[in-house]
N, C-alpha and C positions, 0 to 999 in steps of 0.2 A: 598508537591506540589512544582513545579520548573516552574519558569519563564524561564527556557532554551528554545529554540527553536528544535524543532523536527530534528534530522537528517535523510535523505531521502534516500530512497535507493529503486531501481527497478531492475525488472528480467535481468540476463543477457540472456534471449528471446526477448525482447526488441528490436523493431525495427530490426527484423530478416526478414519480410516479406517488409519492407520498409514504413507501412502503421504509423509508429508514435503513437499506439494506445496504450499507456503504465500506469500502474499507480506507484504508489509508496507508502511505508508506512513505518514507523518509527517504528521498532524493537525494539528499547530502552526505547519507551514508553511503547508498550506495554508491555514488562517484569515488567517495575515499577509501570505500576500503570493496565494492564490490559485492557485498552481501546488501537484497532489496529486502528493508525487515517490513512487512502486512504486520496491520492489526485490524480487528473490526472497529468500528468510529463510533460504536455504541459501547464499547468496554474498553476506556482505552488505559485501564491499569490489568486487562487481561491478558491472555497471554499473545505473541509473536510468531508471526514467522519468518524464517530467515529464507528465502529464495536468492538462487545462483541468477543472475543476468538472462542463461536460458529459459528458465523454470516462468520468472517472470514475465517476458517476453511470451513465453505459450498460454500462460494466463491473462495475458490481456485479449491476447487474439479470439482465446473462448470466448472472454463474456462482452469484446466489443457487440455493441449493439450495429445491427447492417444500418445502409446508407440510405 
């Protein structure tokens, strides 16, 4: 376990539309320990979520934008 702090990182779709509607999620974490923590990118000392690999995966597929 690590007491480091999550580093953040969001799409570069990201405020494409102007609207600020972004999240973000820590990559690193999830590789080591398997939990995808979200946070919104406009509050980023609020709170978390913690998504399983699945949970995440069906979240992107929602709000991918089509081709």
């Amino acid at each position: 376990m690590t007491t480091e702090s999550p580093r953040w990182f969001k799409s570069s779709y990201s405020n494409q539309d102007g609207g600020g509607a972004c999240l973000e999620w820590a990559p690193k974490q999830a590789r080591s320990t398997g939990e995808v923590l979200v946070r919104d990118s406009k509050n980023a000392a609020g709170p978390r979520l913690a998504l399983t690999a699945d949970a995440w995966s069906e979240l992107i597929n929602f709000v991918k934008i089509p081709s």
